[in-house]
C-alpha positions in Angstrom: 0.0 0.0 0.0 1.5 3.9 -0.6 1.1 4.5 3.3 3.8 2.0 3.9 7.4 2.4 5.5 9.0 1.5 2.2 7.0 3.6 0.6 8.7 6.9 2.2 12.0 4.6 2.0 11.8 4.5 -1.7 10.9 8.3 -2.4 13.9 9.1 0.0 16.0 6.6 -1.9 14.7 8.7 -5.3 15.6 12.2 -4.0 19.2 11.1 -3.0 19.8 10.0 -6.5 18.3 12.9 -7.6 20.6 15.4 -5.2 23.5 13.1 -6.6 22.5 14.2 -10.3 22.0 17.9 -9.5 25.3 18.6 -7.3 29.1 17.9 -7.9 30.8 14.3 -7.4 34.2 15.5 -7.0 36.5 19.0 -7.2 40.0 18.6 -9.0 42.8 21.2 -9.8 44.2 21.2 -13.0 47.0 23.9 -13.9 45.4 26.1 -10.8 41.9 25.9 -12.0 39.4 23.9 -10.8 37.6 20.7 -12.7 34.2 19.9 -11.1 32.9 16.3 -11.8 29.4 16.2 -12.3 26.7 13.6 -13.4 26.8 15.3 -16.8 30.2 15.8 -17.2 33.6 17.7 -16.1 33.2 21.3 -16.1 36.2 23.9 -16.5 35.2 27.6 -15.5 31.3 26.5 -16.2 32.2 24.7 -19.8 32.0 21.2 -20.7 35.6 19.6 -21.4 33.9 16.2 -21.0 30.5 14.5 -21.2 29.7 11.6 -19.1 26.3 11.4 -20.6 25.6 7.9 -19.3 26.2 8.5 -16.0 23.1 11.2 -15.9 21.2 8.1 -17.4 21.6 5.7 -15.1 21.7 7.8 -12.0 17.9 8.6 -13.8 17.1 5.2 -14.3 17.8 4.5 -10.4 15.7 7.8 -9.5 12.5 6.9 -12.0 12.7 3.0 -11.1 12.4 3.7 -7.3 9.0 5.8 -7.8 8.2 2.7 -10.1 8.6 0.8 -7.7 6.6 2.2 -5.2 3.6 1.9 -7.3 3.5 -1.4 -8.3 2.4 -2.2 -4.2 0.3 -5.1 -5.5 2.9 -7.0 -7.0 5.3 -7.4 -3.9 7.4 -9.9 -5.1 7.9 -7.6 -8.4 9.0 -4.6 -6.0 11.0 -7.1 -4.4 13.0 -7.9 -7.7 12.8 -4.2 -9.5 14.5 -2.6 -6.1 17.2 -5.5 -6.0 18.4 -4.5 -9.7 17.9 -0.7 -8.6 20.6 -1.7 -5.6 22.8 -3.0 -8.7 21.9 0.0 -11.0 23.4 1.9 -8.1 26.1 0.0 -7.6 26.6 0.3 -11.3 26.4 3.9 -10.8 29.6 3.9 -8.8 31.4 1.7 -11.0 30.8 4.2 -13.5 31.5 7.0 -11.5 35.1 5.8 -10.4 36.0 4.7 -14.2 35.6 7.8 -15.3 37.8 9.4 -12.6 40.2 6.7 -13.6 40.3 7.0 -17.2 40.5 10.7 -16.9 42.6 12.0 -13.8 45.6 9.9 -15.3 45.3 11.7 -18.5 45.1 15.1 -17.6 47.0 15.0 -14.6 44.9 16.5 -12.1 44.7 16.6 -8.6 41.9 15.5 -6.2 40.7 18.2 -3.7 37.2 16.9 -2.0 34.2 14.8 -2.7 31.3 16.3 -2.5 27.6 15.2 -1.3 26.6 13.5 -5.1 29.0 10.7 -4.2 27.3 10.0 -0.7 23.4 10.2 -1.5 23.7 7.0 -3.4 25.1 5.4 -0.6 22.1 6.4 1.3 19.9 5.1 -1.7 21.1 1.9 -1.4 20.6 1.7 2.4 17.1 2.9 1.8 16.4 0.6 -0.8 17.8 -2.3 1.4 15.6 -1.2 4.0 12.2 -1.3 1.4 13.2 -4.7 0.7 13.6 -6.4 4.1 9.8 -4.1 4.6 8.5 -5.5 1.8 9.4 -9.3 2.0 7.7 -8.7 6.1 4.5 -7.5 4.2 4.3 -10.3 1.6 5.4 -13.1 4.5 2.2 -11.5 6.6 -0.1 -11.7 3.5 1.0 -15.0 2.9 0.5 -16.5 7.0 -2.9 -14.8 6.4 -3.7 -16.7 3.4 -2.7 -20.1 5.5 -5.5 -19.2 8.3 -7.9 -18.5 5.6 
């Protein structure tokens, strides 16, 4: 039902990704200036010098899939399996996220200077999600020792 626990769990997990598509991942100095890491892409002085398109999708995905998810309250054992492979998509996510550092920090020779809260949220997600799951298999192990007194 929407007025569960991992209903709220879910939303919450869908505005951290969210907040980890709208703020930075990571600061680096390059040459004195600084290189912000975003979902999109890394920005110099406010321009693009290189897209990571694909990380904005699948950080979307994860976001969309978790408001799916919360909708689909008659099918528990499908929420059950959609937020398992939204725990992967964010895992995914970070994979993603530290291959592009990777392929691009050794190139350009920069220099880490912080994280910043993008990089955490979907840690959070994941929790949350976790947290939906365990509340959703109680729900669907109540329905079913219901159906057994029946």
């Amino acid at each position: 039902m929407l007025q569960r626990i991992q209903t709220v769990y879910l939303l919450i997990a869908s505005l951290c990704m969210v907040a980890s598509l709208l703020t930075h991942l990571a600061v680096f100095a390059f040459d004195g200036q600084i290189v912000r890491f975003e979902a999109m892409g890394f920005y110099l002085n406010q321009e693009i010098i290189f897209s990571t398109w694909g990380l904005f999708v699948i950080g979307n995905i994860s976001a969309i899939l978790s408001v799916v998810i919360v909708f689909l309250y008659n099918k528990r054992m499908l929420q059950i399996r959609l937020a398992a492979i939204n725990i992967f998509m964010i895992v995914g996510y970070y994979g993603l996220i530290a291959f592009y550092i990777y392929m691009r920090n050794p190139e350009v020779n920069s220099v880490f200077q912080n994280i910043g809260i993008g990089i955490v949220t979907p840690i959070v997600a994941i929790i949350l999600t976790y947290l939906a799951i365990r509340k959703i298999g109680a729900d669907e192990a109540l329905v079913r020792s219901l159906n057994r007194i029946r």
